[in-house]
N, CA, C and O atoms as a MOPAC input file, in Angstrom:
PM7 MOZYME 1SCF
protein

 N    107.75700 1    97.48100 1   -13.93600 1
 C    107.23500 1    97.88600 1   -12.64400 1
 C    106.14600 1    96.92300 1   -12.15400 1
 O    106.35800 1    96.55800 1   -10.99800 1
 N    105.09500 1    96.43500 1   -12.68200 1
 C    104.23300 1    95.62800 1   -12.39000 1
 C    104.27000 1    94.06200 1   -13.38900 1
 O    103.32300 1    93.28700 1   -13.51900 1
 N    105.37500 1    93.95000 1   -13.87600 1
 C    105.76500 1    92.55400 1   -14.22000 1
 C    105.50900 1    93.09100 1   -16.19600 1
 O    105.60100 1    94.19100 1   -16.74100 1
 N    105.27800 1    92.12900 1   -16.57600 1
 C    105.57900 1    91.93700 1   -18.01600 1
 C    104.31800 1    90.92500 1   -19.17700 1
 O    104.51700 1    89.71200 1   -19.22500 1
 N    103.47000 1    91.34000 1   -19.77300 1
 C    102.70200 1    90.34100 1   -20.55400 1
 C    103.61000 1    89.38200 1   -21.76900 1
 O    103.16800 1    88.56300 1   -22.57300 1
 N    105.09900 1    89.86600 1   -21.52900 1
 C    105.73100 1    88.71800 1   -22.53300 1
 C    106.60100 1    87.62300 1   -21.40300 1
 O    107.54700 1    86.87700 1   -21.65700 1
 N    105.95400 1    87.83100 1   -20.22000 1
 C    106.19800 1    86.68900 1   -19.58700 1
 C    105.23900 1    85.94600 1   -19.17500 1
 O    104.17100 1    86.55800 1   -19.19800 1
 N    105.10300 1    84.17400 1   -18.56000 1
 C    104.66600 1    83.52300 1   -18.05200 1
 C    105.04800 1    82.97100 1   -16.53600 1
 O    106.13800 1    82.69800 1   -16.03300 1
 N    103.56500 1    82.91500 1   -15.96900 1
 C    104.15200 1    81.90700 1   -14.51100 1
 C    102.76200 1    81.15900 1   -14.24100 1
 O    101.66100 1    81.26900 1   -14.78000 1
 N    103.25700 1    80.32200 1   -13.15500 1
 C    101.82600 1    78.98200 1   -13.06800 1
 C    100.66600 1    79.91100 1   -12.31600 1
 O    101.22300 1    80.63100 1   -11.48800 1
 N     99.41900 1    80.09000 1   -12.34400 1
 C     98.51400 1    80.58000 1   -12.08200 1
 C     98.60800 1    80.26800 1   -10.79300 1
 O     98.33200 1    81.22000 1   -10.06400 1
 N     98.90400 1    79.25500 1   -10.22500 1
 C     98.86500 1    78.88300 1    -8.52900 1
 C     99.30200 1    79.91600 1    -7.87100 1
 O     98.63500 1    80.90700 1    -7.57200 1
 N    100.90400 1    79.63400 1    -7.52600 1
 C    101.61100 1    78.93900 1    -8.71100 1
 C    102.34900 1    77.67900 1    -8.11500 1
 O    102.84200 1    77.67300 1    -6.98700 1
 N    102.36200 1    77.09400 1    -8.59400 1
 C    103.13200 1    75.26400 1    -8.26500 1
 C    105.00900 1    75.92400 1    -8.13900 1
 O    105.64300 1    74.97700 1    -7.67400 1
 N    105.54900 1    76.59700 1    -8.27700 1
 C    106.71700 1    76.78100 1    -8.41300 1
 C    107.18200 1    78.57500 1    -8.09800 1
 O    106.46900 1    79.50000 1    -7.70900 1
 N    108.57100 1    78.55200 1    -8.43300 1
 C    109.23900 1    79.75300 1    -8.69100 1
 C    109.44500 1    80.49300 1   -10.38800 1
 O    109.96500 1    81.56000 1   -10.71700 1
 N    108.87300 1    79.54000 1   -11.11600 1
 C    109.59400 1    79.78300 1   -12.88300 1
 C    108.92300 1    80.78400 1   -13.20700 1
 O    107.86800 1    81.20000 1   -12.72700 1
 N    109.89900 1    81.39700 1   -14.50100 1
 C    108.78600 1    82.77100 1   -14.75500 1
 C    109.69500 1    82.33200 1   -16.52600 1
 O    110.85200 1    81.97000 1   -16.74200 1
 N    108.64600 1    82.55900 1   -17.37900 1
 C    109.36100 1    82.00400 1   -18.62600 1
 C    108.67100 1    82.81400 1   -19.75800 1
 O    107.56400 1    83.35000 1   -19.72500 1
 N    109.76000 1    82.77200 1   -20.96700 1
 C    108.52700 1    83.56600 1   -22.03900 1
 C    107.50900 1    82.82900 1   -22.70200 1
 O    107.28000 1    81.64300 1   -22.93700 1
 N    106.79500 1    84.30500 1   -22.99800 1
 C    104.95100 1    83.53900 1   -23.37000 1
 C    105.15600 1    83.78300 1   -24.97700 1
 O    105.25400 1    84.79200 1   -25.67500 1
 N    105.17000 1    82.65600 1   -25.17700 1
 C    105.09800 1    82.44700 1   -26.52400 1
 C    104.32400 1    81.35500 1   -27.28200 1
 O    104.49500 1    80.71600 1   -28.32000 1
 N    103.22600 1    81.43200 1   -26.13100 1
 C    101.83600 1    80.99700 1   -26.41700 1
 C    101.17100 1    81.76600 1   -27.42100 1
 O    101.39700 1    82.94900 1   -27.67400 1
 N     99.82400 1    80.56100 1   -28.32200 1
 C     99.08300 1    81.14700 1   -29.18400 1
 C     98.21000 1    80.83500 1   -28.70600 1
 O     97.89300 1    79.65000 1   -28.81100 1
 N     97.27900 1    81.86800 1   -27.84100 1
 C     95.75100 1    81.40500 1   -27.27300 1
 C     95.08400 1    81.34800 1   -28.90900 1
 O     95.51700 1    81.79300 1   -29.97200 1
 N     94.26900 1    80.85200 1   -28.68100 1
 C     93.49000 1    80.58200 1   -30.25200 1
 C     91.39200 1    81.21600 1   -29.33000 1
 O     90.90900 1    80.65100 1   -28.34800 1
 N     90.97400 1    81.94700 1   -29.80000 1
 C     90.04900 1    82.34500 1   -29.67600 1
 C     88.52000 1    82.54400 1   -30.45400 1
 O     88.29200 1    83.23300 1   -31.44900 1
 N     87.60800 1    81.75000 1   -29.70300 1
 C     86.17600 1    80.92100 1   -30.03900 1
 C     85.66500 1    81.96100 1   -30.13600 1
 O     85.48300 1    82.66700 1   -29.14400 1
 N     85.21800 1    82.40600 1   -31.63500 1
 C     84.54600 1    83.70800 1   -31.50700 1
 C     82.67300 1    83.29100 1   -30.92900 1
 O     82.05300 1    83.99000 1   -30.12800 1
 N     82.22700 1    82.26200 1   -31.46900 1
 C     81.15100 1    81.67500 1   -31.62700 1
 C     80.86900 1    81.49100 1   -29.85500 1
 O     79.79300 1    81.69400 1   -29.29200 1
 N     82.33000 1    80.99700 1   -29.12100 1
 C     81.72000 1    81.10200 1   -27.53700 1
 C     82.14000 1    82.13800 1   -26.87500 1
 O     82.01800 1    82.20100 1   -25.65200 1
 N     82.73900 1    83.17300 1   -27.65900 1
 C     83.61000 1    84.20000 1   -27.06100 1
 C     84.55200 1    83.92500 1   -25.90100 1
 O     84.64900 1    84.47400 1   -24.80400 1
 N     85.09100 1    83.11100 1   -26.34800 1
 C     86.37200 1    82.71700 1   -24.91600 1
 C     87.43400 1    82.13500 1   -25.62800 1
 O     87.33900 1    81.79300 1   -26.80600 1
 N     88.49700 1    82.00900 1   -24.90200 1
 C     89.60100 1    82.05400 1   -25.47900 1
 C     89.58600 1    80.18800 1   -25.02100 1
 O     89.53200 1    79.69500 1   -23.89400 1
 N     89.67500 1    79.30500 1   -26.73900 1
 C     89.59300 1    77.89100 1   -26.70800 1
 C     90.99000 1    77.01800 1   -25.86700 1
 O     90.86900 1    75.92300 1   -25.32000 1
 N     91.98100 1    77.64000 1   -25.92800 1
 C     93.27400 1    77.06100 1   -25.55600 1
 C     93.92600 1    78.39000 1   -24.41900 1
 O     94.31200 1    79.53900 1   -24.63400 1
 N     93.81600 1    77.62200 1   -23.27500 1
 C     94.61500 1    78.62900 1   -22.39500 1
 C     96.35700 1    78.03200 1   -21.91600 1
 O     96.70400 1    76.85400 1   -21.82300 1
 N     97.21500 1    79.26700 1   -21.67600 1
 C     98.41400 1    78.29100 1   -21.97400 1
 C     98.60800 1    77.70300 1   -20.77800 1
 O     98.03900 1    78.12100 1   -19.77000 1
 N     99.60300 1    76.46100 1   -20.76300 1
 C     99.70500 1    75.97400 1   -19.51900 1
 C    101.10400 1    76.11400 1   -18.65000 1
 O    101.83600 1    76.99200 1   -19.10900 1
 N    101.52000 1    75.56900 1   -17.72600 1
 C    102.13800 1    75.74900 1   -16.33400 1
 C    103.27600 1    74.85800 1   -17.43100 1
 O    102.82200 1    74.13700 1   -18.31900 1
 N    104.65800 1    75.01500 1   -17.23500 1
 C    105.62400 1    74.35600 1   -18.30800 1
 C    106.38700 1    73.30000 1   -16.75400 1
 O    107.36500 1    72.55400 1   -16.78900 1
 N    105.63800 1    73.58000 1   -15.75300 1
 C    106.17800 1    72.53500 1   -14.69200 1
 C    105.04600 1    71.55400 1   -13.92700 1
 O    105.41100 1    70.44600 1   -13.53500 1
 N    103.67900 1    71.99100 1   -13.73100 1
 C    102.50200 1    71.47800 1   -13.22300 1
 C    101.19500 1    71.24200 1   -14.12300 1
 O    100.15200 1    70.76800 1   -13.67300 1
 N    101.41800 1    71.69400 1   -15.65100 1
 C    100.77100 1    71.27500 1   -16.59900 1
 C     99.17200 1    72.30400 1   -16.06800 1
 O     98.13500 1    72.23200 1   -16.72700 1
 N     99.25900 1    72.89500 1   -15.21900 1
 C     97.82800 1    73.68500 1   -14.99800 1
 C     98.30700 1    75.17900 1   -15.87200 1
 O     99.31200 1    75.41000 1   -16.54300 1
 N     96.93400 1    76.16600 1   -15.47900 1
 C     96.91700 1    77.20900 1   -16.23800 1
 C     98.19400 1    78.23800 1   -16.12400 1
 O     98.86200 1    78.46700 1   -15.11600 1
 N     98.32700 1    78.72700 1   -17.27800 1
 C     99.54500 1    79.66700 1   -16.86600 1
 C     98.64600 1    80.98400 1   -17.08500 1
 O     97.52300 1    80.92000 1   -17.58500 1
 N     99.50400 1    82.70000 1   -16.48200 1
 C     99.03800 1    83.31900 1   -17.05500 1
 C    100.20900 1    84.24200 1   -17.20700 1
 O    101.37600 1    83.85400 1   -17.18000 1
 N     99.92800 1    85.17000 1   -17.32700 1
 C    101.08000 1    86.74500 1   -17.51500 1
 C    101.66600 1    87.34300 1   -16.58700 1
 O    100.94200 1    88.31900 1   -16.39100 1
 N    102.45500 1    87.39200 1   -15.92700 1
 C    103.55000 1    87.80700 1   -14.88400 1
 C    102.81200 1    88.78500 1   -14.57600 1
 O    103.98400 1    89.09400 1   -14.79000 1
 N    102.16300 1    89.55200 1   -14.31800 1
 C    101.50100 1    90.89900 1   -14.04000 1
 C    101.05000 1    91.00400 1   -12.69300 1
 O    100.27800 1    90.24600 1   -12.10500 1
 N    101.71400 1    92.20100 1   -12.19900 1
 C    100.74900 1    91.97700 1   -10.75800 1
 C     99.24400 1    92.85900 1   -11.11000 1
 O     99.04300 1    93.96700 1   -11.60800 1
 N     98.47100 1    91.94900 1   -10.67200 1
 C     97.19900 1    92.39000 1   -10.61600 1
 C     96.49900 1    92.90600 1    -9.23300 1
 O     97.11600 1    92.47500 1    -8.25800 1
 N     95.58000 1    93.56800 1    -8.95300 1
 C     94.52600 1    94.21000 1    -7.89000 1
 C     94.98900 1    93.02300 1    -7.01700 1
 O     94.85700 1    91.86000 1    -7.39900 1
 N     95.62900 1    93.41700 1    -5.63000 1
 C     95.26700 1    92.30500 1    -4.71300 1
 C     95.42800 1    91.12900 1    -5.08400 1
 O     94.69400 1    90.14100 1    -5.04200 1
 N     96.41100 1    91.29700 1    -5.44000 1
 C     97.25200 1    89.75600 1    -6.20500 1
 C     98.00300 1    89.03200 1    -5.18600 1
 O     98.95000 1    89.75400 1    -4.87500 1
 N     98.02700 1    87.93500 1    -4.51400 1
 C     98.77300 1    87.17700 1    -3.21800 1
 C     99.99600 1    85.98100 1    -4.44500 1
 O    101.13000 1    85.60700 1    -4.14400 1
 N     99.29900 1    85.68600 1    -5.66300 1
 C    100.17100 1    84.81900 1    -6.42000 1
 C    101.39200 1    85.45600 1    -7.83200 1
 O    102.02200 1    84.76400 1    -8.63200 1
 N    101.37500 1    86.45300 1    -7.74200 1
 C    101.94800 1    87.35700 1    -8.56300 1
 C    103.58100 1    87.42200 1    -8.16900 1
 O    104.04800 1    88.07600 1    -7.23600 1
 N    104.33500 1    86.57800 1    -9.11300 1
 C    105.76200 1    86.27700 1    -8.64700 1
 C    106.76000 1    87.26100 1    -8.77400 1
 O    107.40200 1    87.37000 1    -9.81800 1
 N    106.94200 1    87.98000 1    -7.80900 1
 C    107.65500 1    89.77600 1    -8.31500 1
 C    109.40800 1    89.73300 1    -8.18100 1
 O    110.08400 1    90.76200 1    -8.17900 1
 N    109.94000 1    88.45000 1    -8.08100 1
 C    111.51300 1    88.79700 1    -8.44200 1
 C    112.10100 1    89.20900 1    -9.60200 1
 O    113.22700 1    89.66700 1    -9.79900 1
 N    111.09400 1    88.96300 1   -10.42500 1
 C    111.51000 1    89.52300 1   -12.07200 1
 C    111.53100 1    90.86100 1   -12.13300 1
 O    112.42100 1    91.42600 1   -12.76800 1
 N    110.81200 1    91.37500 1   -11.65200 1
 C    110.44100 1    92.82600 1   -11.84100 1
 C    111.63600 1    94.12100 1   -10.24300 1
 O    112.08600 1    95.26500 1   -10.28800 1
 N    111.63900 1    93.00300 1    -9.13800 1
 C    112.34600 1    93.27000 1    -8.31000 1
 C    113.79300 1    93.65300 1    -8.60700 1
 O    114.55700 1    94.59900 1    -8.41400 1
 N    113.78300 1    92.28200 1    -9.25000 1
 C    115.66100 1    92.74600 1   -10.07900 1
 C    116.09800 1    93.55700 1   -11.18000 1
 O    117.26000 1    93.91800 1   -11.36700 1
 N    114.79800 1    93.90500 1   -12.11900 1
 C    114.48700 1    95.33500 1   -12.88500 1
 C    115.06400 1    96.21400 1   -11.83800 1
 O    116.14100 1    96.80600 1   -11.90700 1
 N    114.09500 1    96.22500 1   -10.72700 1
 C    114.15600 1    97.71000 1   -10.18700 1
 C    115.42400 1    97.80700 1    -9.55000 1
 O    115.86000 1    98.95700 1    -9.57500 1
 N    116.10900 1    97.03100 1    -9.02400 1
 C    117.09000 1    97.03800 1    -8.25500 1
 C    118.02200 1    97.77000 1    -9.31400 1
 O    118.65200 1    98.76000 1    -8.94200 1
 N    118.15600 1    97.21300 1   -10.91300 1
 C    119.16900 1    97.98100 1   -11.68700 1
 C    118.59400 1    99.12400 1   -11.74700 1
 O    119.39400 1   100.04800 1   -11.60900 1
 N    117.17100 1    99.53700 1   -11.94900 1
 C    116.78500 1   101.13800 1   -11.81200 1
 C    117.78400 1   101.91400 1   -10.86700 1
 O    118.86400 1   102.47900 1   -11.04000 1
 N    117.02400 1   101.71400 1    -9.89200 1
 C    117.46300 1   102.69200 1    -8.79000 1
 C    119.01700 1   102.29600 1    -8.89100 1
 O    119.14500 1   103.40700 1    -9.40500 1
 N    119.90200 1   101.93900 1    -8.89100 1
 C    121.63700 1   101.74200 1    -9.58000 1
 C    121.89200 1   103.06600 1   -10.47400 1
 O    122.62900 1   104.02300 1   -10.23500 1
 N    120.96600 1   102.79100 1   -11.68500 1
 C    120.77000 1   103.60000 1   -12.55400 1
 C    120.94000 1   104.69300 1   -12.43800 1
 O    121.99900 1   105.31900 1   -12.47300 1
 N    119.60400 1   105.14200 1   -12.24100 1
 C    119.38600 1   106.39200 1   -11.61400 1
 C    119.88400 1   107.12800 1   -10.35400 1
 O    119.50200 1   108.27500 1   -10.12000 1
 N    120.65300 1   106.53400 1    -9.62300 1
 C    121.52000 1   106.86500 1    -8.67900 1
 C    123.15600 1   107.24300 1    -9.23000 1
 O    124.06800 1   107.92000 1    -8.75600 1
 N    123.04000 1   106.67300 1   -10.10000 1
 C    124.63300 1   107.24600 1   -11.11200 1
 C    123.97500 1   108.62700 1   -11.96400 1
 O    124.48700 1   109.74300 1   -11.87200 1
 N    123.23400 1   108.44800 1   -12.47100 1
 C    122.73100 1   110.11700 1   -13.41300 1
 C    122.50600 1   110.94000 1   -12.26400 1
 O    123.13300 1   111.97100 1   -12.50900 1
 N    121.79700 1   111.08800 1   -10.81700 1
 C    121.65500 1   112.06700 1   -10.32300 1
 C    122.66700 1   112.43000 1    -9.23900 1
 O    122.56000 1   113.41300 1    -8.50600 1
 N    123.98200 1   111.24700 1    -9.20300 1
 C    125.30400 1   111.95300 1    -8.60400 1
 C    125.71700 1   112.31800 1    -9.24900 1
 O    126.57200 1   113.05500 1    -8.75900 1
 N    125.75700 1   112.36800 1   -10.87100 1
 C    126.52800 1   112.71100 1   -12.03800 1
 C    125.61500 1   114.44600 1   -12.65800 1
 O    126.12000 1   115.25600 1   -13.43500 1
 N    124.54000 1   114.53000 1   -12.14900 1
 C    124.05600 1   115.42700 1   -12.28600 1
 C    123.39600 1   115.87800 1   -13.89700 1
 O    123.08800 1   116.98000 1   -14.35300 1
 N    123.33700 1   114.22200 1   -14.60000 1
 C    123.47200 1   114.32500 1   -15.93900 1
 C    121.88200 1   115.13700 1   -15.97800 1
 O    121.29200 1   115.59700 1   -15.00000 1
 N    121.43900 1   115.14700 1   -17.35900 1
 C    120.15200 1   115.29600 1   -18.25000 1
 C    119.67300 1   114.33800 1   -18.39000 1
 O    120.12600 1   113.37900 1   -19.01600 1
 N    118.21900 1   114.45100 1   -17.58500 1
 C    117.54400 1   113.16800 1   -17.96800 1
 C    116.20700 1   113.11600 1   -18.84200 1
 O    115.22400 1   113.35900 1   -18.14200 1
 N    115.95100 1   112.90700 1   -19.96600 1
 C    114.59300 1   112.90800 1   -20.66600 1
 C    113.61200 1   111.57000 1   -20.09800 1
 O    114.26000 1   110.81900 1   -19.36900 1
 N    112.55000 1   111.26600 1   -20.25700 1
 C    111.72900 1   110.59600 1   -19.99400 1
 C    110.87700 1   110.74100 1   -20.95200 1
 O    110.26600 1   111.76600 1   -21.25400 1
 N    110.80000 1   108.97000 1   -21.78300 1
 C    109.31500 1   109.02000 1   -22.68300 1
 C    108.43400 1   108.52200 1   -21.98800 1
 O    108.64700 1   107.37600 1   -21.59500 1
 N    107.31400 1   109.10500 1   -21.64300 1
 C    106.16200 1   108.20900 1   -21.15900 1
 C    105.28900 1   108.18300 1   -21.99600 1
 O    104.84400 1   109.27600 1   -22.34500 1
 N    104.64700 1   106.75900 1   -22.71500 1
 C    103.76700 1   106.35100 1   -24.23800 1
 C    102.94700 1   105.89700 1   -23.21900 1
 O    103.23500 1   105.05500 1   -22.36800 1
 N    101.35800 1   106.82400 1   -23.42500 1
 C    100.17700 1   105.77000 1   -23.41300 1
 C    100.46700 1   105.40000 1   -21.48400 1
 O    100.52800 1   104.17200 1   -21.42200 1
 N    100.56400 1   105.72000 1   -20.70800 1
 C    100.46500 1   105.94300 1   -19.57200 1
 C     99.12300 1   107.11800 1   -19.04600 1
 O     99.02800 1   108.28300 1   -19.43100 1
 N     98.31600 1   106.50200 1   -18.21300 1
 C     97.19800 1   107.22400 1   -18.32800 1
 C     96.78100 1   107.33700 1   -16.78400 1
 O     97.67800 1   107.24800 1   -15.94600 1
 N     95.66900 1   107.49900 1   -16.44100 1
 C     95.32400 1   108.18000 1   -15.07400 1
 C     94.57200 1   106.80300 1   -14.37400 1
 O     94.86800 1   106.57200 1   -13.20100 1
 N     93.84000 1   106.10800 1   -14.89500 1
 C     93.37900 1   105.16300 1   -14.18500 1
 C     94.52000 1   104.45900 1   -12.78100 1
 O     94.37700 1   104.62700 1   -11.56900 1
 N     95.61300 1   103.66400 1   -13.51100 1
 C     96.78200 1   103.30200 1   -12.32500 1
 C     97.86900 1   103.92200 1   -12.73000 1
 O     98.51200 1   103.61800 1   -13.73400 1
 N     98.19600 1   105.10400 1   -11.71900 1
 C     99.12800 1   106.35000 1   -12.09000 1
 C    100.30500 1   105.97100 1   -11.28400 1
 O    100.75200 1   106.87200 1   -10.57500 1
 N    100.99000 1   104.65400 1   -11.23700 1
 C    101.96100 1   104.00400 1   -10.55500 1
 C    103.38900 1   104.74700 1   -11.19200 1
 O    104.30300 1   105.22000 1   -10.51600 1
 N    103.27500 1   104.69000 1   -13.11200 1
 C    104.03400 1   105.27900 1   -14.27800 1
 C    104.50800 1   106.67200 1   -13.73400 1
 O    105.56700 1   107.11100 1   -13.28400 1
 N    103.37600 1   107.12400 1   -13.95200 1
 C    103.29800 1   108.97100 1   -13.59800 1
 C    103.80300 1   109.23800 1   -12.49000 1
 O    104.58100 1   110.17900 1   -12.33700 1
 N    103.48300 1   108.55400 1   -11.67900 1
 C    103.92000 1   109.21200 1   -10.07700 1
 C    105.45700 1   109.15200 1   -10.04000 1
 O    106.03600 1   109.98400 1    -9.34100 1
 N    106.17500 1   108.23600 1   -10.73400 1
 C    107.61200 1   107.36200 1   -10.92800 1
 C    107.76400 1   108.77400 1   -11.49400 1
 O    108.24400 1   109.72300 1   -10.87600 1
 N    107.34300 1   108.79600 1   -12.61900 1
 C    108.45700 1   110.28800 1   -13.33200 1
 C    107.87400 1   111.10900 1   -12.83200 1
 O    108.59200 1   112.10600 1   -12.91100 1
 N    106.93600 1   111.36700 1   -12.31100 1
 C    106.78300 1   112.79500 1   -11.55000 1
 C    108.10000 1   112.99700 1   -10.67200 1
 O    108.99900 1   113.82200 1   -10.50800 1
 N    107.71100 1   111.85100 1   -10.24400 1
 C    109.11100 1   112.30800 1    -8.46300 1
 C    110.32100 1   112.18700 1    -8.99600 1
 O    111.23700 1   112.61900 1    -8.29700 1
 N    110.66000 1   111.62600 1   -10.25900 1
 C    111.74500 1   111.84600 1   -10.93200 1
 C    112.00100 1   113.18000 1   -11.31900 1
 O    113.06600 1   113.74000 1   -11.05800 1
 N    111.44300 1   113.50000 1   -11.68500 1
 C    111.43700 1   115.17300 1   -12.56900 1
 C    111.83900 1   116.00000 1   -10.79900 1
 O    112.86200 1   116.58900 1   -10.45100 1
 N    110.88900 1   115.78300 1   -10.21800 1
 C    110.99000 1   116.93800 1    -9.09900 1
 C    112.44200 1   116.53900 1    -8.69200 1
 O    113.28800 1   117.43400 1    -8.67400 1
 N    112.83100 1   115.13700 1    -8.33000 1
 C    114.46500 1   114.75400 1    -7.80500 1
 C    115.51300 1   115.34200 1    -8.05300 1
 O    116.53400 1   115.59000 1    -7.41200 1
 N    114.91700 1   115.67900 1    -9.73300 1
 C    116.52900 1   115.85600 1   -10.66700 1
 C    116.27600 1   116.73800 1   -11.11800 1
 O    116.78200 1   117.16800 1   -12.15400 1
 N    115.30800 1   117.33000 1   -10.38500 1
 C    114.78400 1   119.13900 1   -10.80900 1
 C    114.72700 1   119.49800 1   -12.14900 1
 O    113.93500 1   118.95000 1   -12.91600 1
 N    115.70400 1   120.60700 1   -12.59600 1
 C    116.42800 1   121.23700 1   -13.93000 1
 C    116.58500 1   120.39200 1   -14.58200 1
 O    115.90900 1   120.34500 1   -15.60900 1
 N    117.59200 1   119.28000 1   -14.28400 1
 C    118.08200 1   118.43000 1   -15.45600 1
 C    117.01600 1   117.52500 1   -16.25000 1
 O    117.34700 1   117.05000 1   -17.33600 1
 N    115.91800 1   117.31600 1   -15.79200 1
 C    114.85300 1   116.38700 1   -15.97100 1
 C    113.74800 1   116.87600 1   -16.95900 1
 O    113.11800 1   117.90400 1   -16.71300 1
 N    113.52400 1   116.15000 1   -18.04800 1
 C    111.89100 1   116.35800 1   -18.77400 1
 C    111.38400 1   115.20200 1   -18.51800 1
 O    112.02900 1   114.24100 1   -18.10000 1
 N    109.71000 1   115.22700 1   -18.84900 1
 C    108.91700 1   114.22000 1   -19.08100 1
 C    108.35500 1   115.03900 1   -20.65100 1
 O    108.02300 1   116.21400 1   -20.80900 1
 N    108.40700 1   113.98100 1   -21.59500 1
 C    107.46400 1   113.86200 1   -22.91900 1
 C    106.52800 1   113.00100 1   -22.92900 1
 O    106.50300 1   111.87000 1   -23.41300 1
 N    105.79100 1   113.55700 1   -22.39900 1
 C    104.17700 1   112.59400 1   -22.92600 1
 C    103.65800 1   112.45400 1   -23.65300 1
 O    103.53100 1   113.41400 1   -24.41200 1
 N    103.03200 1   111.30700 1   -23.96000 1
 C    102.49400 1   110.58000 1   -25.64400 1
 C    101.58800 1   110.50900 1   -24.77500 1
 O    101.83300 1   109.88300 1   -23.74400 1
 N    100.53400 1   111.01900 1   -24.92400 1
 C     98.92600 1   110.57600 1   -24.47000 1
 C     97.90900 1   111.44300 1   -24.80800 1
 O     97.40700 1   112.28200 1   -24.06000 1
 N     97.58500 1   111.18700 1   -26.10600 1
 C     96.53400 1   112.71200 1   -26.53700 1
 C     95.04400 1   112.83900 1   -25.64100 1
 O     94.43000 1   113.90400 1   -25.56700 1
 N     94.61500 1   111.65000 1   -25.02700 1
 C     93.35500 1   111.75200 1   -24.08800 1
 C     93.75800 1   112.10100 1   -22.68900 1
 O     92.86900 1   112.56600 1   -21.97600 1
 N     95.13900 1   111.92700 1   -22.10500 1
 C     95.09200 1   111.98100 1   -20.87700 1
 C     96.63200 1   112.88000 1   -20.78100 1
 O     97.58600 1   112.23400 1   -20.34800 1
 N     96.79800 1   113.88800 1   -21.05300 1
 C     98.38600 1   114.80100 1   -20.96300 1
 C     98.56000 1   115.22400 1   -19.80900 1
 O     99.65200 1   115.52600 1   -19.32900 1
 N     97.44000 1   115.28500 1   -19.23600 1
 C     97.89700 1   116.63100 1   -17.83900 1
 C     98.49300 1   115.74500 1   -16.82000 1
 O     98.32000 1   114.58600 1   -16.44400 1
 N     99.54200 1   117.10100 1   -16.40500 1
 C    100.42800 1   116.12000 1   -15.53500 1
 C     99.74700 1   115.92300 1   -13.96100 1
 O     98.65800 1   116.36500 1   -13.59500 1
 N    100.53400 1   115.27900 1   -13.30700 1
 C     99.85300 1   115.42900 1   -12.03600 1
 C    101.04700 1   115.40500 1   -10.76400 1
 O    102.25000 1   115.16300 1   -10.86200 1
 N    100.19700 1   115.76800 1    -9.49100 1
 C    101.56100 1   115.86500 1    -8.55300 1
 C    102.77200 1   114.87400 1    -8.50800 1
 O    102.63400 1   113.76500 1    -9.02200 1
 N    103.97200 1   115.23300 1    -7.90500 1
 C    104.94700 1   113.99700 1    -7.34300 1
 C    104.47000 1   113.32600 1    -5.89500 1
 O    104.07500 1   113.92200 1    -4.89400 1
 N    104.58700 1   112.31600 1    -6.04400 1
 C    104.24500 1   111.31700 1    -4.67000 1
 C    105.51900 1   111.35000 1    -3.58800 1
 O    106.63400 1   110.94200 1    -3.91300 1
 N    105.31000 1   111.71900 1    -2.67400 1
 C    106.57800 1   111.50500 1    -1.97700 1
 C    107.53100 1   112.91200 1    -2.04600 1
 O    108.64100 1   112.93200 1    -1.51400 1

């Protein structure tokens, strides 16, 4: 939904590439910063983690776009099919409730057929559907 930390793209970004991170930052405890940051595998500048962040303008979202596109596919075959749908949600919490709101409005969509199991012993309670 908001991209992936086992991917990479150019911090600019100089390009379109999105590639795996299979970087070893190596980290200066003595300056507390991380000594080797990885780099751009096309413009040689900084790379970082596919993630869209707060007000992000450089955050390259076709990766995550074409995720969703098979979602909603997905989930458009189970709820003409009227199947049972479970949902694990691990460690999803209240700060950015982007997760929650997704299976909330899932659960309410597919009514009956639908659970959510939550793994979150600090933060369980559910909260409304969006939409």
């Amino acid at each position: 939904m908001h991209g992936s930390i086992h991917k990479l793209q150019c911090n600019e970004p100089c390009g379109v590439d999105i590639w795996e991170n299979d970087a070893q930052v190596e980290l200066g405890l003595k300056e507390m910063r991380a000594i080797n940051l990885p780099k751009c595998k096309n413009c040689g500048g900084i790379a970082r983690p596919n993630i869209l962040m707060f007000d992000d303008p450089y955050w390259l979202e076709y990766r995550s776009q074409k995720q969703n596109a098979k979602f909603q596919k997905w989930k458009g075959k189970v709820f003409k099919k009227k199947q049972k749908l479970a949902i694990i949600e691990i460690g999803a919490g209240l700060a950015v409730q982007t997760i929650r709101f997704n299976n909330n409005r899932l659960v309410h969509l597919n009514e009956a057929n639908s659970k959510i199991i939550r793994i979150n012993p600090k933060q369980s309670k559910t909260t409304r559907p969006m939409g």
